[in-house]
N, C-alpha and C positions, 0 to 999 in steps of 0.2 A: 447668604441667600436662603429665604423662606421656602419651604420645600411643600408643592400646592398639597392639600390635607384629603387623603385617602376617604372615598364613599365605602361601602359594604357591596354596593355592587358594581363599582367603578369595573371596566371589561366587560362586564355581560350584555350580551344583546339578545333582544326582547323581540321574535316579529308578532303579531296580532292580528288576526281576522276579526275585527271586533267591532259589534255596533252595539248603543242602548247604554247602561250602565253596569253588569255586573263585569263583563272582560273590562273595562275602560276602568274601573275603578281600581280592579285588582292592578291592570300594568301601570298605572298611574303610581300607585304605590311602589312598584318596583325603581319606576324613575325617579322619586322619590329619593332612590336609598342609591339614585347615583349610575342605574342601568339604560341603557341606548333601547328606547321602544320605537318602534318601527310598525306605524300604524297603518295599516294596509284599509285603504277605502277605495269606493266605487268614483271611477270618474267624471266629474261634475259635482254630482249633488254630494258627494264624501257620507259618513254616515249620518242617519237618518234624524240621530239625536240634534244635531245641529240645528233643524230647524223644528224641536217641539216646542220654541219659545223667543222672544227676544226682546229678555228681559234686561240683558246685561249690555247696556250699548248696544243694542240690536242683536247680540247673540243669544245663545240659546243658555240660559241657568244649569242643565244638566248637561250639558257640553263642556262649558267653560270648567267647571267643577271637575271633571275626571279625565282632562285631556293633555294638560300641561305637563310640559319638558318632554312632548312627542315627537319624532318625524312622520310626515305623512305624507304616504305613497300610496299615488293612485293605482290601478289595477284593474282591469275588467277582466276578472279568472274566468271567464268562459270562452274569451281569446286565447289559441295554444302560447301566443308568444308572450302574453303574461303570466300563464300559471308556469312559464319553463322560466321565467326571470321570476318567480316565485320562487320554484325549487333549486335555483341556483344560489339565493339568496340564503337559504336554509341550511345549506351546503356546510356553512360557519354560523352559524346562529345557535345559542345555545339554548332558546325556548320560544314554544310555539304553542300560543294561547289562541283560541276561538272559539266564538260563540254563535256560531251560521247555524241556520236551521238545523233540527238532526240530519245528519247524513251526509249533510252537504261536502264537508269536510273529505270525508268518506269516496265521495263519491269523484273528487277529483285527485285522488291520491297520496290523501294527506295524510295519510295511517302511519301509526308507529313504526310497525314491518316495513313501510319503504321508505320512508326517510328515514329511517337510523342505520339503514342499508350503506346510505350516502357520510348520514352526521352517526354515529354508535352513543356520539355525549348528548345528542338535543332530547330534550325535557320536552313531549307535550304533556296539556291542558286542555280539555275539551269542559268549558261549562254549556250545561244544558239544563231544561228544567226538570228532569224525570230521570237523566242517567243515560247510558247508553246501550243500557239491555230492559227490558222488561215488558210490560204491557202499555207500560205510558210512554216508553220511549220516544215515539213517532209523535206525541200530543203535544199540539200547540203550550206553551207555557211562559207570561207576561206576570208581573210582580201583583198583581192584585187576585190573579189565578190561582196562583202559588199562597200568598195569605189564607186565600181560603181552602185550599188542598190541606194545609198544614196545620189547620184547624185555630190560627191565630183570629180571623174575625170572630169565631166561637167564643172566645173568652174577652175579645176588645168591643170599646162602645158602652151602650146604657143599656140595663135589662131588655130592653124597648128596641135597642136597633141596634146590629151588628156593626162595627166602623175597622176600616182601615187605617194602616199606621199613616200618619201625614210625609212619610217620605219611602223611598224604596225599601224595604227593610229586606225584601224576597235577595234581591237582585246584591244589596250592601251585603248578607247573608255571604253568599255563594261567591263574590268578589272576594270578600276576607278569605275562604276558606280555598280559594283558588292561590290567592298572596300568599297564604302561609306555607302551604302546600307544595307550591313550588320553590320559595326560602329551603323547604327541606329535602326537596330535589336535588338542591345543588348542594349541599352539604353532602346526599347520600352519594351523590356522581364524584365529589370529592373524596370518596372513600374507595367506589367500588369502580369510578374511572367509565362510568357508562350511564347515558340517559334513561329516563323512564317515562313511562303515561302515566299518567293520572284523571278521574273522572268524575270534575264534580258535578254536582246535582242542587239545584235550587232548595227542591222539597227535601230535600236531605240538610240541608244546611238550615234552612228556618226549622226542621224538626227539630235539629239538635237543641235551636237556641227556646221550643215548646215544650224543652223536660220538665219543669217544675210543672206547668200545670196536666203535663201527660201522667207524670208520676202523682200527681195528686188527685187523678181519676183512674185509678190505679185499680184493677179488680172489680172494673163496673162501677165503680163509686163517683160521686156526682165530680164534676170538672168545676171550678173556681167561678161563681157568676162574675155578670159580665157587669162593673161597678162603674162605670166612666173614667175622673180622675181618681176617684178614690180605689184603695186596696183594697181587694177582693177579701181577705180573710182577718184585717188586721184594723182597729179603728180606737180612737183617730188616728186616720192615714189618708191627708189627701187636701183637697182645695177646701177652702170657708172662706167666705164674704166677710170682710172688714166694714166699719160704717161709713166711708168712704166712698164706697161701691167696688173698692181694690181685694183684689184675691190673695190670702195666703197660703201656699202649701204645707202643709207640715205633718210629720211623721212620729209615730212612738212607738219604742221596740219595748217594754217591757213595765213590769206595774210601778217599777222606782221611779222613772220618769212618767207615768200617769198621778205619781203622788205630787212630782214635782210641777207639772201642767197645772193640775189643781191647783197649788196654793200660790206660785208666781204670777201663773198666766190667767188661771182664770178669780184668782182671788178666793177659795174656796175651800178653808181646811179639810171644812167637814166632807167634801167632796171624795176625798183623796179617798175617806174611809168606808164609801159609802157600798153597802153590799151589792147594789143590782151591778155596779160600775167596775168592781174590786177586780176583775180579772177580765185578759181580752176576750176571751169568748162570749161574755157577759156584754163586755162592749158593741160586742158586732153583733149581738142575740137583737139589744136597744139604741138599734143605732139613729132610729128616727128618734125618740126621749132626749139620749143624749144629743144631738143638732141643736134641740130646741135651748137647752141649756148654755151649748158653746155659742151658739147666734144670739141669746141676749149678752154675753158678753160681748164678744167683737163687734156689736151694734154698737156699742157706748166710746171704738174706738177706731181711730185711723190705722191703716194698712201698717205705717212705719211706728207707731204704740204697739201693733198686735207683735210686730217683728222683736221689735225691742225686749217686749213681755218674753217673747220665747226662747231670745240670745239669751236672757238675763237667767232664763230657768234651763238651758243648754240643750233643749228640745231641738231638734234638724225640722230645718224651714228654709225655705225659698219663695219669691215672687214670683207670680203667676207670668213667667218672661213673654216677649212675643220676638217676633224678628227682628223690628226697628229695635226694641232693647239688648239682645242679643249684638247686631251689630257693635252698638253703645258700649258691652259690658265692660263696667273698670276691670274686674280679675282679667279679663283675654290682653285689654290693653298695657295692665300694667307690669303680666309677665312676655308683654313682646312678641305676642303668636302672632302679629300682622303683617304679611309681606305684600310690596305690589308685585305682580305678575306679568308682561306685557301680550297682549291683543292684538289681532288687526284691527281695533278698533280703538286702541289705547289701552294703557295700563289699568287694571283692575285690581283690587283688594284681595286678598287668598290668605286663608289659613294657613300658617304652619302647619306637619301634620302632626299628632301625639306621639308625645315623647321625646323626652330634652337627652339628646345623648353629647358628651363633651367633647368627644375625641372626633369628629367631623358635623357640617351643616348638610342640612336636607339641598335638594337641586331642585330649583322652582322655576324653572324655563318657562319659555313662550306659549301660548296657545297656539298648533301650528292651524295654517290655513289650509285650505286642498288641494292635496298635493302639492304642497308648498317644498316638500325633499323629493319631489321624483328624480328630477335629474339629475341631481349626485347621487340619490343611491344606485340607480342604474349605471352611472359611470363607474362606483366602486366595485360593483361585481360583474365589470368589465366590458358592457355593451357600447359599442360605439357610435357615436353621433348622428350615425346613420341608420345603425338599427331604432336609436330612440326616437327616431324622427319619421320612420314608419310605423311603431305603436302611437305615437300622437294621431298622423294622421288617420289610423284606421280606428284610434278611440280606446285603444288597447289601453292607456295612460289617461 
């Protein structure tokens, strides 16, 4: 008999006060590796992400994406006899993640000091956008907010106009570092036999990931302009027009490989050698001279010439991808990262997440509905038919 194959957090249970993406993404990941999330939403409309869109079968794209292999339990914690089948629930729960306004948490007794009272081993997780002491504490904080506290729109975009990442980066930030953070929770509780807080912060999390160009404005010194695709300090490094009308990206770390662009890619011995060109700084001093130069070559060729030209001289290049191709890509298809996922609204396509480990498979559950697990998690922590049938009807559920 085949003996079923151990997750990494196969036992652990996960409960969440969590809307929007960075809690959702972080316990997503926990379920992932195999842990019992236990998504606590408002009842009826469940959280808010649900309806930013419906794109996916009439579901929401950032819903779908960070919600799977969840249970969801309804809750209206400003009724006593939901927040008391809250803290019963916590009772055994070995982490407790939320991202409610500041305070909120706080304010209905969800603080380390009294429930470790009850649980000594539960791990919270408090993400917020500013932390939970300071002067920003209390300040509203949304992932485009946060881009710009962090000084990330300062250095992204054209000279011309500051731009946003095209997806959460604020929120992915603080999610990763809430996942990791709590991975190490539970190793540290496995040592010392007792839970901990933990307190992450938005603008702390994109800062960390703004050191290179924080430390490159280091002592008043100027910060990295703001290039579009191309690299701020390094050139060529970035998009060019093929004659086609097709974009290729392409990157060069150093002058052996600008000898080599020269003479495979752009056909150009004398190029290789030439002074104004000889070194990157030099490069990025004449970066408009040299364009003119790489744009009459790649005029003379197709996107998949220009590709070819730069495999062949070992240059790092990529096409300029978009979503439909994305979806399409041979590398994701032909190492197998496609799973379907099921919906209430039918099965859907999902990533695997990164990283192939051999000794067990990721858990890629349902997308739950709202409040689609109330009544068995209330019956597991003991409420009886009749109690759950008084929070229905007062809404408490």
């Amino acid at each position: 008999m085949t003996s079923k194959p151990v997750r990494p957090l196969d036992g652990i249970t996960i409960v969440s006060l969590e809307h929007a993406i960075a809690a959702p993404f972080c316990t997503r990941q926990l379920a992932d590796l195999g842990a019992r999330v236990i998504k606590v939403e408002r009842p009826g409309l469940g959280d808010f992400a649900r309806a930013y869109d419906k794109q996916v079968k009439g579901l929401s794209s950032h819903f779908v994406w960070v919600n799977r292999s969840k249970e969801s339990l309804t809750l209206d914690l400003k009724q006593p006899s939901a927040l008391a089948a809250l803290k019963t629930l916590l009772k055994t729960a070995d982490v407790l993640v939320q991202n409610l306004a500041p305070g909120a948490a706080a304010r209905m007794g969800l603080t380390a000091e009294a429930l470790q009272k009850e649980n000594p081993q539960l791990i919270l997780c408090d993400i917020s956008g500013y932390g939970n002491n300071g002067p920003y504490r209390d300040k509203k904080a949304y992932d485009l907010l946060i881009q710009s506290e962090a000084g990330f729109l300062s250095v992204t975009g054209t000279p011309e106009t500051p731009s946003k990442a095209g997806n959460s980066i604020a929120d992915i930030a603080a999610g990763m570092y809430a996942y990791t953070n709590i991975l190490a929770a539970l190793l540290q509780r496995g040592k010392t036999g007792k839970g901990s807080s933990i307190d992450i912060s938005m603008l702390e999390s994109l800062g960390e990931w703004m050191s290179f160009p924080m430390y490159y404005a280091f002592d008043g010194a100027e910060p990295p302009p703001r290039s579009g695709a191309s690299h701020a300090t390094i050139y060529p490094y970035g998009p060019f027009k093929a004659g086609d009308g097709g974009t290729v990206m392409l990157g060069l770390q150093n002058e052996r490989e600008w000898v080599q662009f020269c003479e495979v890619v752009l056909e150009n011995i004398a190029m290789g050698k030439d002074e104004r060109f000889n070194q990157n700084f030099k490069r990025n001093e004449k970066r408009e001279e040299l364009l003119i130069i790489i744009d009459a070559c790649f005029s003379k060729l197709t996107t998949v010439q220009v590709i070819a030209r730069l495999e062949k001289a070992q240059i790092a290049n990529a096409r300029l991808n978009n979503m439909a191709g994305l979806w399409k890509h041979n590398q994701l298809k032909a190492r197998n990262r496609w799973v379907d996922v099921d919906t209430t609204a039918g099965s859907i396509p999902a990533l695997l997440p990164p990283g192939l480990n051999d000794s067990y498979k990721y858990r890629m559950d349902a997308i739950p509905a709202v409040g689609e697990h109330t009544h068995k998690i209330l019956t597991e922590i003991g409420l009886s038919e009749e109690q759950i049938q008084i929070m229905a009807s007062s809404k408490a559920i």
